[in-house]
C-alpha positions in Angstrom: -5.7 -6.2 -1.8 -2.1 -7.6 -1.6 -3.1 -10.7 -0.4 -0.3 -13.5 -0.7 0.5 -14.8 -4.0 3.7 -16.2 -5.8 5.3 -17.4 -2.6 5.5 -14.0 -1.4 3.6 -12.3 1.9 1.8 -9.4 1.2 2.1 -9.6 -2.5 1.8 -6.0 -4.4 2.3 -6.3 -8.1 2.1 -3.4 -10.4 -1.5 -2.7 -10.7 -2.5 -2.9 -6.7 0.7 -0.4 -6.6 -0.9 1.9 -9.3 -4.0 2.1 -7.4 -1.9 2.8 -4.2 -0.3 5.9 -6.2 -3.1 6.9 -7.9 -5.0 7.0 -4.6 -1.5 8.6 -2.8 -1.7 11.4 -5.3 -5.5 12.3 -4.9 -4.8 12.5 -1.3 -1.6 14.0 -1.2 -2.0 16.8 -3.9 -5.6 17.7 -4.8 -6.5 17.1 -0.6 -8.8 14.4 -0.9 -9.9 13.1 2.1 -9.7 9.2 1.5 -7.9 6.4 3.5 -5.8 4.3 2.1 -5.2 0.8 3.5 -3.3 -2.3 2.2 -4.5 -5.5 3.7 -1.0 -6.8 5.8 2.9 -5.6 5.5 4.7 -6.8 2.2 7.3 -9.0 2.3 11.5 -7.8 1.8 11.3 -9.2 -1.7 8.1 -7.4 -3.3 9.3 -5.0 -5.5 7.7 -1.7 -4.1 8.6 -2.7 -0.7 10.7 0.2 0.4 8.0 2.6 -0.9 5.2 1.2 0.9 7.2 1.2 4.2 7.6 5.3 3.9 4.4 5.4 3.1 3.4 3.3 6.1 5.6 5.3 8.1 4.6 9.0 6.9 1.0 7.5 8.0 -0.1 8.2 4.5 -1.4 4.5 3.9 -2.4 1.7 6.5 -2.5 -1.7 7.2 -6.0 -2.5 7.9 -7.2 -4.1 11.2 -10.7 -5.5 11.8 -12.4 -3.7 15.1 
């Protein structure tokens, strides 16, 4: 979950972003069928913030909403 931590919004720090590409690379390469979501958008300063964006954008991961 990238729930907010250090001051930052939508915190992803190395390991949630290992699981993201682990999970990314099951999906994208071997065809898994698995959805990925993160929990809400990352801020501008997180480090992986410009990856997640494509990601969010190619629809390969989402933001998860509660019905």
């Amino acid at each position: 979950m990238n729930e907010d931590k250090n001051g930052l919004s939508g915190y992803i720090g190395a390991e949630v972003f290992a699981e993201l590409l682990f999970g990314l690379s099951q999906k994208l390469v071997y065809k898994k069928e698995i959805e990925l979501y993160i929990l809400k958008m990352p801020s501008k300063e997180v480090s992986s913030y410009e990856e997640v964006t494509l990601w969010l954008k190619l629809g390969w991961i989402k933001i998860w909403k509660e019905d």
